[in-house]
TORTOR-127222 format. One record per residue (C-alpha): x, y, z. Coordinates in steps of 0.05 Angstrom, whole numbers, plus 5000, padded with zeros to 4 digits. Layout:
! residues N
XYZ;...
//
This chain:
! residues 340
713361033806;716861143871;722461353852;718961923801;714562103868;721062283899;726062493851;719862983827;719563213898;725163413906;727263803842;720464153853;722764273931;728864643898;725064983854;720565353899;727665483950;730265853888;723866283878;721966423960;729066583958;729167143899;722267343928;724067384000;731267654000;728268274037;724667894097;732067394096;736367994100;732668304158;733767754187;741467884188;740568624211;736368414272;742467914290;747668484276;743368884333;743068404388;750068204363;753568684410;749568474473;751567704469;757567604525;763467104492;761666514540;755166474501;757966594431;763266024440;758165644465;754665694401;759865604365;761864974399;754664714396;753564814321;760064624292;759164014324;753263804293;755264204231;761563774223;758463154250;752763084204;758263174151;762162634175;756462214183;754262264112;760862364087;762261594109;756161354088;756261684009;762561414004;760860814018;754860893970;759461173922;765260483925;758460053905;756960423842;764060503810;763659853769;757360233734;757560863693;750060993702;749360753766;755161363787;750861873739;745361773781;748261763849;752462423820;746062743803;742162473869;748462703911;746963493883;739063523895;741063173964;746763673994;742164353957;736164083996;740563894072;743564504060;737064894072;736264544128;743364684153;742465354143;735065374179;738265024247;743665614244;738666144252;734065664310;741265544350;742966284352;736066474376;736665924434;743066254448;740666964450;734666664499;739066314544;742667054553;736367334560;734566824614;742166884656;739867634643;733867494689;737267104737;742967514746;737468174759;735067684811;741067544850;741868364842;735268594870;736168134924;742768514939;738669144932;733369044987;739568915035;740269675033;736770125066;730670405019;733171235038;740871025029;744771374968;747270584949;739170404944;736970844899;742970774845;741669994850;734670184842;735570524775;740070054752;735569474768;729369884729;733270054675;736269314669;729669124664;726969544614;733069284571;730968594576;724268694559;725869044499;730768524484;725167964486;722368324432;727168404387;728267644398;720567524379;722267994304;727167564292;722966904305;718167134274;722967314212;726066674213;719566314203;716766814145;724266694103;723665894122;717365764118;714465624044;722165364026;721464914096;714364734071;716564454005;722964034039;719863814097;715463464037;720663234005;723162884060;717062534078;716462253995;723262083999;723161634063;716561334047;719661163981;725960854013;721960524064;717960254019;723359933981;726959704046;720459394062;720559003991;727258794012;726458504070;720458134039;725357833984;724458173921;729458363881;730959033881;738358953912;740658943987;736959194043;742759464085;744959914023;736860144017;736660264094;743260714088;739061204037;734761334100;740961574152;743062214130;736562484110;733462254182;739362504224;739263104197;731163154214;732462874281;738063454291;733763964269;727963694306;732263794375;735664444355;727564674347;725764384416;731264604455;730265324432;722865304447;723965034526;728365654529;723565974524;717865754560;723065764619;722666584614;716866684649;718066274715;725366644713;721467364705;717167154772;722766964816;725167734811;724567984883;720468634872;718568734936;711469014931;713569584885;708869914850;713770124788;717369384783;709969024790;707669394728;714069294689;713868574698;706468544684;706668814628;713468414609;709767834632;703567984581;709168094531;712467384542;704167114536;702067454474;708367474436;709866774445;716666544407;713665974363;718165624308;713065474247;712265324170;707265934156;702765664214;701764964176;705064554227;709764714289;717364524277;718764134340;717763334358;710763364346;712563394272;715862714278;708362374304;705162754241;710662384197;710261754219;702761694208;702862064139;708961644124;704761044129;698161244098;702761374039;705860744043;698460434036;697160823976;703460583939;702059923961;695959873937;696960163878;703259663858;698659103887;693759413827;699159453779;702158673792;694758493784;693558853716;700258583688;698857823714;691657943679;695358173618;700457583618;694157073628;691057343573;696657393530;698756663543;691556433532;690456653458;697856603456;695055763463;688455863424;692056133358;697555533368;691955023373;688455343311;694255373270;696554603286;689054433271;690054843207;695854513181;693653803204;686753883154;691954123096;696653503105;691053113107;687253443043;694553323001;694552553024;688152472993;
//
């Protein structure tokens, strides 16, 4: 039963990736054309940054998993069916990580683009503080003014590009994210559940290779999971950067950064599944309890199923010993009627 709750899952998880996909390649390529437009603005230091940041993780989950399906892989040699299952486990496992892959890509180059926006801020800072060094009639003033107001204006407008492509990465990601996000949580209550029967002594093979099914999917949550929060304290950090710009009582800066300010508060940069739950560590506390109030429900119900089948063996083994005792009594009365 577990293992139909999760293979099930899964398949259906691709599925519905396939269709959101075909239904949603508009919303995923605008996606791409909001990047290409911001693309020009990000300095190297930040792109190689990125670069170094996700091909780290990229290549390091890929170790990681690498080692441990190999592994995995050396158990189930001796076994023809045993290696068409882990074959055909191995493809619904990389399709589904994939999409999650893919997913952290997008939430990495966002926190990228936000730290820029924030060194943006700060740099304007450490500029306007250089401008009201100047006197406010001198000819040095009032080009560092313009170029202040007009720097402004650019990262304000760049904040909300940055919240259209949030906001697009969450409508491509979020049914397909819905569906493997649910996957997930079937398959590790499944292989918990079965580590758990392990550990208690039943036969269902070794715990440590049971406890190595759970690795790569968790990892890969866990990465995703920080990718997620990191991005989201960059940008709550916006708005205490935006008030430490020294505007100096000015009338045209105060109602620039208000209104930059209101931006920032009603077009807040949230990473979601269609509003259904928040993609950051909070999602790991939901998990955990849903992950045991499954983990009840299959127990019980194997508890109900054990029960059922010990019922069935009783019975079985009781007029299993009635119709022996009636057919010794039955051939003891004919011996008996031929003797006399």
């Amino acid at each position: 039963m577990n293992d139909i709750l999760k293979y099930g899952s899964q398949i259906w998880a691709i599925f519905v990736i396939l269709i959101i996909t075909v239904l949603q390649r508009g919303t995923h390529r605008s996606v791409w054309v909001k990047l290409d437009q911001v693309r020009n603005l990000a300095r190297r230091v930040f792109l190689r940054r990125f670069s170094r940041l996700y091909l780290c993780k990229f290549y390091g989950y890929l170790a990681i998993s690498g080692i441990i399906e190999a592994q995995m892989l050396y158990t189930v040699l001796d076994s023809p069916t045993d290696l068409v299952y882990w074959t055909v486990v191995l493809v619904l496992h990389t399709f589904l990580r994939l999409r999650h892959l893919f997913h952290m890509f997008f939430i990495d180059v966002l926190k990228i683009q936000l730290q820029q926006l924030h060194f943006g801020l700060m740099e304007l800072s450490e500029y306007m503080r250089e401008l009201n060094s100047h006197p406010n009639e001198s000819p040095t003033h009032r080009n560092m003014y313009e170029r202040s107001m007009k720097r402004l204006l650019e990262l304000k407008d760049m904040y909300g590009e940055l919240w259209e492509i949030s906001d697009c990465i969450n409508r491509t990601f979020g049914w397909s994210q819905i569906c493997n996000f649910t996957g997930n949580f079937v398959q590790l209550s499944c292989d918990l559940y079965w580590c758990y029967l392990s550990v208690q002594g039943f036969n269902i093979g070794s715990y440590q290779s049971v406890f190595m099914f759970l690795l790569p999917t968790s990892f890969l949550i866990g990465l995703l999971l920080y990718s997620a929060e990191s991005c989201l304290r960059m940008a709550a950090s916006l708005p205490e950067a935006l008030l430490e710009v020294p505007i100096e009582n000015d009338s045209k800066f105060l109602k620039i950064i208000y209104r930059f300010g209101l931006q920032i508060a009603q077009q807040r940069i949230r990473l979601t599944a269609h509003g259904l739950f928040e993609i950051n560590y909070s999602l790991l506390k939901m998990v955990r309890c849903r992950i045991f109030t499954f983990e009840q429900f299959i127990d019980a119900k194997c508890k109900l199923f054990f029960t059922v089948r010990d019922w069935n063996y009783h019975i079985h083994d009781h007029f299993h010993h009635l119709l022996k005792g009636y057919t010794v009594r039955k051939t003891r009365r004919r011996v008996n009627d031929r003797r006399r």
